[in-house]
Backbone as CSV, one residue per row, in Angstrom:
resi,resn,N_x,N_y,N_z,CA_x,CA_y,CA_z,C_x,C_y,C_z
1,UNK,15.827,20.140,130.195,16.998,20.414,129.367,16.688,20.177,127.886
2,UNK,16.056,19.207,127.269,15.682,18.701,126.474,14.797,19.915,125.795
3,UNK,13.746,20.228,126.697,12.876,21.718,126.061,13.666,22.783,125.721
4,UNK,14.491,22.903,126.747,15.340,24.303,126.406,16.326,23.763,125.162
5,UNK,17.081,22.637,124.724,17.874,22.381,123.527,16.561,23.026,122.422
6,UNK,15.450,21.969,122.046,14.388,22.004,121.635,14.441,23.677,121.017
7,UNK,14.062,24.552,121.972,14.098,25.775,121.756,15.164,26.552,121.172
8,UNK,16.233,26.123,121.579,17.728,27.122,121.020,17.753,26.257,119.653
9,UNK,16.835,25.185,119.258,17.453,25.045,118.411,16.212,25.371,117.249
10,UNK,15.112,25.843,117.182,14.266,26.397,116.870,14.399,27.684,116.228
11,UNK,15.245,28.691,117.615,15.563,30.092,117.461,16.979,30.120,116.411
12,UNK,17.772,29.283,116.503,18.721,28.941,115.223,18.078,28.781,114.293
13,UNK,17.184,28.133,114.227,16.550,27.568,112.747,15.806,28.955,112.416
14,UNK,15.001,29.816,113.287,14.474,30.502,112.649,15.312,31.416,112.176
15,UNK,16.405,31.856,112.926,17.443,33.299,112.066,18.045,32.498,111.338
16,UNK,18.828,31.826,111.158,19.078,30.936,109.627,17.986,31.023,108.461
17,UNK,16.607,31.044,109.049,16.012,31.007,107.933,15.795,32.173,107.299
18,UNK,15.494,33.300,108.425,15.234,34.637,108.174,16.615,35.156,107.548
19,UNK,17.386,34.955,107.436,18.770,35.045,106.748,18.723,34.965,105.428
20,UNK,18.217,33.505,105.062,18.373,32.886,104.021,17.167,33.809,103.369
21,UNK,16.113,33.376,103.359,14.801,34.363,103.743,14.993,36.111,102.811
22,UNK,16.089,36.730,103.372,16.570,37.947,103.512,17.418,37.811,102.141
23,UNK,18.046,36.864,101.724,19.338,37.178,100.629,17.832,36.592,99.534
24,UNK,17.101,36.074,99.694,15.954,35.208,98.910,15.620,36.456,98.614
25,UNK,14.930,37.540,98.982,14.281,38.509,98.605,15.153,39.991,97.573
26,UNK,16.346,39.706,98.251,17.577,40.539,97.240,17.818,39.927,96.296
27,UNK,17.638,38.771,95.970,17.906,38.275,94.723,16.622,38.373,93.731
28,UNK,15.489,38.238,94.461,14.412,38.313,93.480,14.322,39.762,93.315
29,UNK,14.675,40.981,94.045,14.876,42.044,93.632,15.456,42.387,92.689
30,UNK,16.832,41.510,92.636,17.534,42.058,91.678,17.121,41.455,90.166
31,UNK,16.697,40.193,89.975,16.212,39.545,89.184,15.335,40.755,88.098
32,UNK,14.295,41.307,89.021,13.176,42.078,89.023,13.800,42.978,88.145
33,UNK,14.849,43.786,89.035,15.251,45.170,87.905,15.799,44.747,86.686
34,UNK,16.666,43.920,86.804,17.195,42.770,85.281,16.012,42.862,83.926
35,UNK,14.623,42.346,84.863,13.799,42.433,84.220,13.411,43.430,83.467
36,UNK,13.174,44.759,84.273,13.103,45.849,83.801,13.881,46.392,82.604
37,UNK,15.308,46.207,83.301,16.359,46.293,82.180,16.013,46.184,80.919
38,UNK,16.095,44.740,80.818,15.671,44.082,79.619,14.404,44.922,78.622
39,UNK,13.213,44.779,79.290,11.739,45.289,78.563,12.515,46.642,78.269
40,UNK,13.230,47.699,79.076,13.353,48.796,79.004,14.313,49.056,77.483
41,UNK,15.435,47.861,77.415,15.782,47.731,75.696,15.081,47.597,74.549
42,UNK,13.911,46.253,75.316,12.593,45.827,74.154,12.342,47.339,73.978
43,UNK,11.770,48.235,74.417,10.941,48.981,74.481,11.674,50.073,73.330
44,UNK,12.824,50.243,73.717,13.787,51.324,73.132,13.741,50.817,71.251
45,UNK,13.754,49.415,71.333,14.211,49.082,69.812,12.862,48.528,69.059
46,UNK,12.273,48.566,70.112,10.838,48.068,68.956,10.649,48.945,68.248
47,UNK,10.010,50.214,69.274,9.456,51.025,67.859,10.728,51.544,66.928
48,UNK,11.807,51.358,67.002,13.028,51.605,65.906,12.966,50.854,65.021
49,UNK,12.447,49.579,65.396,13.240,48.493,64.361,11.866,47.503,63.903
50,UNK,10.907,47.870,64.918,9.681,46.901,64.731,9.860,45.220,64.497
51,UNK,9.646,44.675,62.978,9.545,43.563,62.805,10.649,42.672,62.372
52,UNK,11.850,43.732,62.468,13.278,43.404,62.309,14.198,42.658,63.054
53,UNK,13.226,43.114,64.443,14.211,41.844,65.379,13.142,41.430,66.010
54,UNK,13.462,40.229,66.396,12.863,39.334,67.902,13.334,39.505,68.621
55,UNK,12.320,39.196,69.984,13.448,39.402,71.369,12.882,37.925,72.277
56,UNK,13.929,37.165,72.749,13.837,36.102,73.722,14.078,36.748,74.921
57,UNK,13.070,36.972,75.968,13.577,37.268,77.065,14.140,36.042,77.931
58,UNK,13.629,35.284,77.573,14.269,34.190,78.628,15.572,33.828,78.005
59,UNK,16.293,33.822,77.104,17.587,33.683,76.991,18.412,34.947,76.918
60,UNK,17.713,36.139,77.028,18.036,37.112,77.095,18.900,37.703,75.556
61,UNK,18.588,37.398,74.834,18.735,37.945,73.141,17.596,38.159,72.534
62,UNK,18.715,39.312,71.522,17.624,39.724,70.556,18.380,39.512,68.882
63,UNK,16.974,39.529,68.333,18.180,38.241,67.144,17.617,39.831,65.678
64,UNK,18.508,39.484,65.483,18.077,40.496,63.679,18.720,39.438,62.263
65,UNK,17.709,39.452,61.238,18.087,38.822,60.257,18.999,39.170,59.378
66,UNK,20.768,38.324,58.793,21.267,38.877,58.146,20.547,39.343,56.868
67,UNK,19.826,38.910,56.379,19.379,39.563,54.919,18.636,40.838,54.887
68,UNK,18.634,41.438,55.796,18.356,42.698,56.559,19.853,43.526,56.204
69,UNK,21.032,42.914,56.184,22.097,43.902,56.399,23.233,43.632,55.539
70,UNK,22.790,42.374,54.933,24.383,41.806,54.025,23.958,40.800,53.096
71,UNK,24.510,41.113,51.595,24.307,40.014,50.376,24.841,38.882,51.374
72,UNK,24.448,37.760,50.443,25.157,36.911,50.577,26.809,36.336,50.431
73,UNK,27.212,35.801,51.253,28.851,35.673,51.357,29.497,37.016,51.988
74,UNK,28.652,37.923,52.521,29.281,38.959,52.407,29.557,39.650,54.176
75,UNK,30.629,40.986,54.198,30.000,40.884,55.470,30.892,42.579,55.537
76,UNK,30.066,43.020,54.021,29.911,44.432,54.268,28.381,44.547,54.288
77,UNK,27.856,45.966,55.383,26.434,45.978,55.803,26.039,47.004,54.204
78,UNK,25.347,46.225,53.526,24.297,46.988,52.751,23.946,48.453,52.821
79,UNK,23.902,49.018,52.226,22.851,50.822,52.570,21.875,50.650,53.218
80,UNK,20.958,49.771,52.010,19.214,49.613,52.854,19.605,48.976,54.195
81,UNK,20.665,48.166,54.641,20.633,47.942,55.851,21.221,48.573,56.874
82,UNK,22.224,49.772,56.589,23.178,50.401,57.715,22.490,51.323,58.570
83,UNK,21.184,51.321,58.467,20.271,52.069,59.674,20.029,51.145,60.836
84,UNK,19.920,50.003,60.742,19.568,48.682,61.735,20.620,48.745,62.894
85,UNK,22.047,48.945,62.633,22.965,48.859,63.423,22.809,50.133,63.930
86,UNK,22.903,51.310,63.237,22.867,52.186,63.996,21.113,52.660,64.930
87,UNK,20.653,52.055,64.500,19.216,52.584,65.185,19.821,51.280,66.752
88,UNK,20.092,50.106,66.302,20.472,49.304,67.655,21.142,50.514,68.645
89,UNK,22.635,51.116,68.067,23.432,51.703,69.426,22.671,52.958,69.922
90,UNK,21.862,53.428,68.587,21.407,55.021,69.368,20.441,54.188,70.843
91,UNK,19.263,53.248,70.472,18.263,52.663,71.587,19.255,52.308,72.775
92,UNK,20.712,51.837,72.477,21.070,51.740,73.676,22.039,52.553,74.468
93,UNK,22.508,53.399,73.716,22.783,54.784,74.208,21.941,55.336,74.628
94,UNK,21.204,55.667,74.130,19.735,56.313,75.128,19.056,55.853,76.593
95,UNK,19.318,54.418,76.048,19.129,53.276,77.375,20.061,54.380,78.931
96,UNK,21.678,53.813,78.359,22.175,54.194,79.021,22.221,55.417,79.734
97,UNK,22.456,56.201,78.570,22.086,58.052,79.403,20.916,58.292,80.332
98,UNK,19.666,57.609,79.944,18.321,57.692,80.774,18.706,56.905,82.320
99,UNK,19.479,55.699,81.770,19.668,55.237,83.798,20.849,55.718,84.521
100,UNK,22.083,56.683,83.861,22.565,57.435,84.401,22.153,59.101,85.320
101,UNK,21.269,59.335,84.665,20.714,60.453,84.759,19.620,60.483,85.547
102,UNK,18.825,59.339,85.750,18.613,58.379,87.176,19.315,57.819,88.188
103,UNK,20.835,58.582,88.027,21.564,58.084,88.982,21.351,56.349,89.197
104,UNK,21.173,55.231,88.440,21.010,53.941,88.366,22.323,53.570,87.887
105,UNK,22.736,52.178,88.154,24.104,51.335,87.361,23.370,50.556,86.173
106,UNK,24.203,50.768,85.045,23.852,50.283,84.178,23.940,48.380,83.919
107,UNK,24.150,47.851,84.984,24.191,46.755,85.527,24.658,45.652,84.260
108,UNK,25.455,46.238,82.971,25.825,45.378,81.945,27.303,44.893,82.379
109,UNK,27.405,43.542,81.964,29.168,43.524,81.471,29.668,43.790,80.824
110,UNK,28.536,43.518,79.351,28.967,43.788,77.908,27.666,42.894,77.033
111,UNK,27.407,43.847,76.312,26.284,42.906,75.103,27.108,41.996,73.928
112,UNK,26.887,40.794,73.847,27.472,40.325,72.705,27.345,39.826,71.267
113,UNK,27.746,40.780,70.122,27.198,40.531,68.864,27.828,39.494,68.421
114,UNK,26.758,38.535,68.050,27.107,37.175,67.974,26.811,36.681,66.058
115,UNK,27.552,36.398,65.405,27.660,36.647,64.140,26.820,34.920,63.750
116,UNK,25.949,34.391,63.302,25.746,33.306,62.709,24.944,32.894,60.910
117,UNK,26.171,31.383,60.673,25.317,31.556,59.122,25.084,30.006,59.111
118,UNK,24.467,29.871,57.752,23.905,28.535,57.438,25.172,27.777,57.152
119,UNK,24.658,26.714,56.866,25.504,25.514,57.008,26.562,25.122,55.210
120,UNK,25.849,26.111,54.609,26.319,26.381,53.379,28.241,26.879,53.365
121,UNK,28.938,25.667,52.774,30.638,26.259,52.671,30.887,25.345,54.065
122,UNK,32.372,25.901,54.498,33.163,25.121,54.988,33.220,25.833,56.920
123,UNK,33.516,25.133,58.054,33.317,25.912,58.766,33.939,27.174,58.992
124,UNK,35.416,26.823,58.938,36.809,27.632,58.894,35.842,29.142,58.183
125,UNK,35.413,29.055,57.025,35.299,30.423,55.905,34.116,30.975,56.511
126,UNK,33.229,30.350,56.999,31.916,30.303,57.839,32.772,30.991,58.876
127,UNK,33.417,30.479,60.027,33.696,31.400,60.954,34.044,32.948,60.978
128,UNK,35.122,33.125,59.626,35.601,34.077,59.258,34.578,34.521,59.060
129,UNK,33.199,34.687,58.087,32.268,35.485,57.916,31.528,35.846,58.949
130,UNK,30.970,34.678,59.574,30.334,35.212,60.919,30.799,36.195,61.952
131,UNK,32.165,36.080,62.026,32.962,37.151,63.110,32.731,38.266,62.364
132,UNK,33.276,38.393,61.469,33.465,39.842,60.343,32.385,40.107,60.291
133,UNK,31.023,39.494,60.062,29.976,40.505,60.203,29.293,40.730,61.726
134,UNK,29.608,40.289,62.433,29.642,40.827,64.054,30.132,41.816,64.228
135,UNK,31.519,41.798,63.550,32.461,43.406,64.126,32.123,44.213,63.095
136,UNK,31.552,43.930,61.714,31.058,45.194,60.930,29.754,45.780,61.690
137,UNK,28.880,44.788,61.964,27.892,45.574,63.193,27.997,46.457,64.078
138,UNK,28.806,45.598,64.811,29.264,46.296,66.161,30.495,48.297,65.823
139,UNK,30.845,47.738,64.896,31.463,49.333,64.572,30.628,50.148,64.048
140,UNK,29.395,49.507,63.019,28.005,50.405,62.619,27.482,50.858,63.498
141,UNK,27.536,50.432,64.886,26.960,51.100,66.013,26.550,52.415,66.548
142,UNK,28.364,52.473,66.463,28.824,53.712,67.232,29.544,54.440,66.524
143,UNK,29.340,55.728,66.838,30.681,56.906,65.462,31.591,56.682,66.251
144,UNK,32.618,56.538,64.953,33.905,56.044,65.570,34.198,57.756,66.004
145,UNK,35.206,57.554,66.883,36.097,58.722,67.927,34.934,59.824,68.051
146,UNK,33.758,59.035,68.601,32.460,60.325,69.021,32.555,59.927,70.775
147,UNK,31.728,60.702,71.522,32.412,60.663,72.858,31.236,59.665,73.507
148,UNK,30.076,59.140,72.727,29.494,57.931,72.815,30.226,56.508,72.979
149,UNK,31.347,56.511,71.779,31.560,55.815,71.327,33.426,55.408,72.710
150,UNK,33.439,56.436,72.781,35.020,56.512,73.831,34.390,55.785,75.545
151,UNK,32.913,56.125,75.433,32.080,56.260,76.699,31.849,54.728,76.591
152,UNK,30.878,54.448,75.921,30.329,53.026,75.945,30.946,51.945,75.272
153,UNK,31.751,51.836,74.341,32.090,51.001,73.482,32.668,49.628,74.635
154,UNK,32.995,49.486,75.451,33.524,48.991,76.409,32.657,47.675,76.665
155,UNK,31.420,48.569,76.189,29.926,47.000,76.733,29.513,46.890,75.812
156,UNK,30.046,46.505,74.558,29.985,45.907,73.390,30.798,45.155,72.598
157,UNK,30.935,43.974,72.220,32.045,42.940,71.974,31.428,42.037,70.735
158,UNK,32.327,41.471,70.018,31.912,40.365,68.667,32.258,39.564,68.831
159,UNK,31.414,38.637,68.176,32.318,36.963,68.358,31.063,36.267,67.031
160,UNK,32.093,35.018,66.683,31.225,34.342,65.487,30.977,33.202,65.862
161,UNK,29.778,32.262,65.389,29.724,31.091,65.575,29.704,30.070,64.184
162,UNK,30.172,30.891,63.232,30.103,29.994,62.225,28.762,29.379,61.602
163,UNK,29.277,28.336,61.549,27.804,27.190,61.398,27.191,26.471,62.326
164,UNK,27.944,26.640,63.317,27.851,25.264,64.248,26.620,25.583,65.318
165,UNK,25.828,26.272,65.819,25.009,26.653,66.530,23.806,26.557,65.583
166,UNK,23.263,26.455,65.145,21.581,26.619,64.106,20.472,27.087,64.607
167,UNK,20.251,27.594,64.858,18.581,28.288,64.842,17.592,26.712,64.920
168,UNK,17.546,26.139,63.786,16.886,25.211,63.044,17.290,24.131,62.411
169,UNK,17.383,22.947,62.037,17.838,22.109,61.468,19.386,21.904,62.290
170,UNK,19.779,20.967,61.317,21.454,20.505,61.856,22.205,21.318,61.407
171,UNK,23.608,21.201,61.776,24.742,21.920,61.502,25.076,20.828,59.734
172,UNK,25.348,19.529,59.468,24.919,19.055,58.438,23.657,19.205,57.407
173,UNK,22.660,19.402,57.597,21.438,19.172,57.046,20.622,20.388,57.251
174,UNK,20.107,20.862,56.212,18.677,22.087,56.543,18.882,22.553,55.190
175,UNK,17.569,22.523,55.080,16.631,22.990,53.883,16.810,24.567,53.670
176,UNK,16.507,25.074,52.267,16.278,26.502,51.761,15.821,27.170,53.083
177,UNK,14.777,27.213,53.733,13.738,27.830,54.228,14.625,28.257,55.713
178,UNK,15.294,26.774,56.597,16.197,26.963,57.656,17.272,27.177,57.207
179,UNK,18.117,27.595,56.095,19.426,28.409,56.210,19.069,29.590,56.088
180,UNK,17.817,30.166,55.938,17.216,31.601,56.178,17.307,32.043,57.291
181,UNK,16.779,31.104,57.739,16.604,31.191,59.415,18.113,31.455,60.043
182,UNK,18.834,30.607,59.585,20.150,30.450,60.836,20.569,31.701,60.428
183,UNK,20.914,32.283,59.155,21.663,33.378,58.962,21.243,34.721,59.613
184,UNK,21.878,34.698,61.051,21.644,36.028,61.805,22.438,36.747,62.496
185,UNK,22.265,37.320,63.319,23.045,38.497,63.810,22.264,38.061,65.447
186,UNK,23.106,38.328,66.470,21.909,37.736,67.617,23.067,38.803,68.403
187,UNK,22.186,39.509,69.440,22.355,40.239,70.381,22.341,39.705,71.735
188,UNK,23.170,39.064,72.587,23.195,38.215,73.802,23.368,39.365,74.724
189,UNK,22.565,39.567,75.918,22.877,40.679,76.746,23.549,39.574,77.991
190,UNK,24.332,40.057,78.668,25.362,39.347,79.908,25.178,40.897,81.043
191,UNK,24.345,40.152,81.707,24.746,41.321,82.783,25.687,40.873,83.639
192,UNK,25.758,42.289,84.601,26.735,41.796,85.550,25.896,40.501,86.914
193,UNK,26.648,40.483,87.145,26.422,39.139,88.003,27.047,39.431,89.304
194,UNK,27.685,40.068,89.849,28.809,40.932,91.006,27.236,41.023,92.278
195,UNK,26.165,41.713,91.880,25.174,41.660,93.392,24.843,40.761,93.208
196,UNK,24.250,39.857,92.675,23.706,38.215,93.126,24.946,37.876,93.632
197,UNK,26.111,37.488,93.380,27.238,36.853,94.242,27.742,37.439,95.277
198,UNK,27.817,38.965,95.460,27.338,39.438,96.475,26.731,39.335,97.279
199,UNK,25.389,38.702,96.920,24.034,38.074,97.994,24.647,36.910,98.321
200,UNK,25.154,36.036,97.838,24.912,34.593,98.087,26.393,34.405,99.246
201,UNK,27.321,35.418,98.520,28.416,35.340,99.586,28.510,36.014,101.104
202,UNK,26.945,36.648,101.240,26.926,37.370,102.270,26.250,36.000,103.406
203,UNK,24.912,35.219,102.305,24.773,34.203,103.231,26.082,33.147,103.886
204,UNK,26.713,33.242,102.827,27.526,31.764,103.478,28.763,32.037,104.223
205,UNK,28.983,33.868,104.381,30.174,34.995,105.277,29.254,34.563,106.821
206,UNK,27.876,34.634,106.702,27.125,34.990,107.996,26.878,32.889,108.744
207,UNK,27.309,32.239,107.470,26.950,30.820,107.918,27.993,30.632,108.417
208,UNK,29.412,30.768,108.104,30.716,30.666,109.213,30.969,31.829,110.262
209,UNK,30.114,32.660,109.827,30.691,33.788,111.549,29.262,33.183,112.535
210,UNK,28.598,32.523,112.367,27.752,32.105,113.107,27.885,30.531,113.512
């Protein structure tokens, strides 16, 4: 009796594992195309923009320098700079049309233009600038009432952080060199998240029907 428990409880352990096993491999799948995703943006905006932006893949942003797009205090985009925003939406319009047309999901929630400045002024006036030049970006994007713009605008959103986030140095304290630094424009991509929770809720649907 003891052998045969022994055994049934073996053959449990192994389809439990092969289960687990099974959602393990859909997730690193999906991880995988994420991946793709991602390089497939790098790829679109490098040669547009070259040495203009960085890209963190592991936090999944891509950062562009305000002095690229706006005097100081300011948070109308420059001439020499109003190609930057728009070279950003054409790379990801293009993005998009290419994995539609691949019949693929564009697997975004929404990208988020994230407005940040140095520690210079007060936060309150700091916030106000940082947002305002997020949403002057984010409308440089796209032609307004173009059928790009009716289509995608949906997975694109602004928000400011003021001072309070830094690149470098403190939110109090930083030198000439790091309020260069903090003053940026940062591109946060958020994908969707719906098939990984999908996966994980399929294991733990199959751990109570079992």
């Amino acid at each position: 009796v003891f052998f045969l428990l022994m055994v049934f409880v073996m053959i449990i352990t192994f389809i439990e594992y092969k289960k687990i096993k099974d959602v393990n491999a859909e997730i690193e799948n999906i991880v995988a195309q994420r991946l793709d995703l991602y390089e497939s943006i790098e790829q679109k905006l490098k040669p547009k923009l070259g040495d203009q932006v960085t890209f963190d893949k592991e936090q999944g942003k891509i950062e562009i320098k305000t002095e690229l797009l706006f005097d100081f205090n300011s948070d109308v985009i420059s001439k020499e700079g109003l190609d930057v925003p728009k070279k950003v939406g054409e790379a990801f319009i293009e993005l998009f049309k290419e994995l539609e047309k691949n019949e693929k999901e564009i697997g975004l929630e929404y990208i988020e233009i994230i407005g940040h400045t140095d520690n210079i002024g007060g936060g309150n006036s700091n916030r106000d600038l940082s947002v305002n030049r997020a949403r002057t970006f984010v409308n440089a994007m796209l032609v307004p009432n173009s059928s790009d713009e009716k289509k995608y605008a949906k997975y694109f959103k602004a928000s400011g952080m003021s001072k309070f986030k830094p690149k470098v140095g403190t939110t109090e304290k930083q030198n000439a060199e790091e309020q260069k630094q903090n003053r940026r424009i940062e591109l946060a991509i958020k994908l969707n998240d719906k098939d990984i929770e999908d996966a994980i809720k399929n294991i733990i649907s199959n751990k109570i029907k079992n």
